[in-house]
C-alpha positions as CSV (number, residue, x, y, z in Angstrom):
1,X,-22.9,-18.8,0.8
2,X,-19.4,-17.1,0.1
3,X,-18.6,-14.2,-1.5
4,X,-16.1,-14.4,-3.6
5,X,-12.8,-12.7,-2.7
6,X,-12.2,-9.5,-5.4
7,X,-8.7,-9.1,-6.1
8,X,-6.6,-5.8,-5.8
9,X,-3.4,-4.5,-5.5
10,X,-1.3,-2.1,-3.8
11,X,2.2,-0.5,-3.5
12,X,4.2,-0.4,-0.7
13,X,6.5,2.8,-0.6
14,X,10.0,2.5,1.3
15,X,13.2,4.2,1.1
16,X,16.3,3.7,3.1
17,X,16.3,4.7,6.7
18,X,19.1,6.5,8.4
19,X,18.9,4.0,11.2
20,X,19.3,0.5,8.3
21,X,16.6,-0.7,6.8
22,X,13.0,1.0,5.5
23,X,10.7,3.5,6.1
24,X,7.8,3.2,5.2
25,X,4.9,5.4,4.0
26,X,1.8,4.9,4.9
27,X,-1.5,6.8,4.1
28,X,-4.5,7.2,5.4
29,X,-8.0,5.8,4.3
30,X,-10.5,8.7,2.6
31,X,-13.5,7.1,5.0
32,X,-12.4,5.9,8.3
33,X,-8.8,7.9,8.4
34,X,-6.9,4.7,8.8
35,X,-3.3,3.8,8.0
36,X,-3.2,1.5,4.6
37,X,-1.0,1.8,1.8
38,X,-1.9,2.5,-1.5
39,X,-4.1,0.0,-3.8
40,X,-7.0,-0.1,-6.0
41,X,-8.8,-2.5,-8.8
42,X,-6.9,-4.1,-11.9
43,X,-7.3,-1.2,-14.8
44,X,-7.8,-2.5,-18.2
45,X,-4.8,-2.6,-20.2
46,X,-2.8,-3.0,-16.5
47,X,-0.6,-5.6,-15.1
48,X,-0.5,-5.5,-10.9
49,X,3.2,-3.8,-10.9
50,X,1.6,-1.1,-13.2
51,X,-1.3,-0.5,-11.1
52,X,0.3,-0.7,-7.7
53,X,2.4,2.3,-9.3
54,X,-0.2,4.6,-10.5
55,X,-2.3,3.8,-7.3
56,X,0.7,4.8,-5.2
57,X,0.8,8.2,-7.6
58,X,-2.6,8.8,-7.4
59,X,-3.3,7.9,-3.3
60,X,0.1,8.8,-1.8
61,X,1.8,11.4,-4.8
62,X,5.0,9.3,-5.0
63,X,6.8,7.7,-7.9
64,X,9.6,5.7,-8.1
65,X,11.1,2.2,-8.9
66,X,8.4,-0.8,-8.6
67,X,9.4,-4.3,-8.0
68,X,8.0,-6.3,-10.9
69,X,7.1,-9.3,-8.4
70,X,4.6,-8.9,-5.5
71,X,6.1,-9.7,-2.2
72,X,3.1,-11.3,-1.0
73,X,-0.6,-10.6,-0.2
74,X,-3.0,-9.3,2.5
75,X,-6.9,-9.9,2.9
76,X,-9.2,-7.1,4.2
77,X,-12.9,-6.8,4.2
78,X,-14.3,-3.2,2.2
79,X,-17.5,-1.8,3.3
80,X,-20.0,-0.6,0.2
81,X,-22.0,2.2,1.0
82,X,-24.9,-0.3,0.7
83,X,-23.6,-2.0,3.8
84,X,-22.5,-5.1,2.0
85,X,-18.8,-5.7,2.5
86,X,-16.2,-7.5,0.0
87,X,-13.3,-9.5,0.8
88,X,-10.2,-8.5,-0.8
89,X,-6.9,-9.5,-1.4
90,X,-4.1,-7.0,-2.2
91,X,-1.1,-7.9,-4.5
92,X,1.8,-5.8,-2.4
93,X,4.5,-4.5,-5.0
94,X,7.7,-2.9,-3.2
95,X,8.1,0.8,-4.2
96,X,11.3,2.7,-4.1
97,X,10.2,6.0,-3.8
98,X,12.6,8.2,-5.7
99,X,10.1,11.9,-6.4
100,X,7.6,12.7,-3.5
101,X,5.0,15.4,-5.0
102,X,3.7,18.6,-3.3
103,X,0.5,18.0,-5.2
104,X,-1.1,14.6,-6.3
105,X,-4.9,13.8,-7.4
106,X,-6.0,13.0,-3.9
107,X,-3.9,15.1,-2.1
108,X,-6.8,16.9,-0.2
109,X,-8.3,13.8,0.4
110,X,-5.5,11.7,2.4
111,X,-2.5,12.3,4.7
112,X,0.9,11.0,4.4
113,X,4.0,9.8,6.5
114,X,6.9,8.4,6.4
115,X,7.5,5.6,9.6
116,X,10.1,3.2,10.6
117,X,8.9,-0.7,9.3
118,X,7.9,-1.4,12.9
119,X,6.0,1.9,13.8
120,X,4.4,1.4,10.4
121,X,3.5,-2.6,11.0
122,X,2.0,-1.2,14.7
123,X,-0.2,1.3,13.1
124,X,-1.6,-0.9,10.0
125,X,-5.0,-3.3,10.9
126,X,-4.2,-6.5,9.3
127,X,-1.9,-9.1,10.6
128,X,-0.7,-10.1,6.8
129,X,0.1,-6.7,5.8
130,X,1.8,-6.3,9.2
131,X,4.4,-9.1,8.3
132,X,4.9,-7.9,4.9
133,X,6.0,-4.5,6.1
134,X,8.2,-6.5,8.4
135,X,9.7,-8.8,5.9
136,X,10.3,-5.9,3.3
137,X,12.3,-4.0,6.3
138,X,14.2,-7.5,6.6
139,X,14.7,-7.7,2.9
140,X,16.4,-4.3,3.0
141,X,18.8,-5.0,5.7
142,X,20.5,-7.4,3.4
């Protein structure tokens, strides 16, 4: 039987590198310590751009100019404490980050970093989000 897959969605941060193109920030998971990038659950009252923002404030302490279309979408699969895992698909909205906080909700939780697209596309797990970090580096250069 198949799960169903439970829908999310996330924010990519970027600003302009020195070298052309992105960088990317990246952030690290609160259980296993990998590099992700911000995302969470639809919210009530919340279309995707809205809650790729405020996850991206919440996980990662930035703020800034969200792309009102997703650039694509990745699949992961989320452990449950239970042992159960979920396939999800994350919504990616480009984020120009424009104010990086000292101090967001989870910032004792998580790390941060800033890294060139392709460092960045090296150090994510999934092959989708790798080519979206890619193609948003790409999209930039124009």
């Amino acid at each position: 039987m198949n799960a169903p897959v439970r829908l999310q969605y996330g924010a990519l941060p970027h600003r302009p590198s020195a070298q052309g193109g992105s960088d990317i920030m990246l952030i690290t998971s609160r259980d296993t310590g990998r590099w992700i990038i911000p995302k969470g659950w639809p919210m009530r009252g919340r279309n995707g751009v809205e809650v790729a923002a405020r996850e991206a404030f919440e996980e990662a302490g930035v703020e800034g100019e969200a792309a009102t279309q997703a650039i694509g979408a990745y699949h992961y699969r989320k452990r449950r404490p239970n042992g159960r895992s979920l396939i999800c698909r994350v919504e990616v909205f480009p984020l120009g980050v424009t104010n990086e906080l000292g101090r967001w909700p989870e910032w004792h939780q998580r790390q941060r970093a800033w890294f060139a697209a392709a460092q960045a596309a090296e150090l994510v797990d999934e092959a989708e989000l790798k080519t979206l970090i890619l193609t948003m580096s790409e999209i930039t250069l124009r």
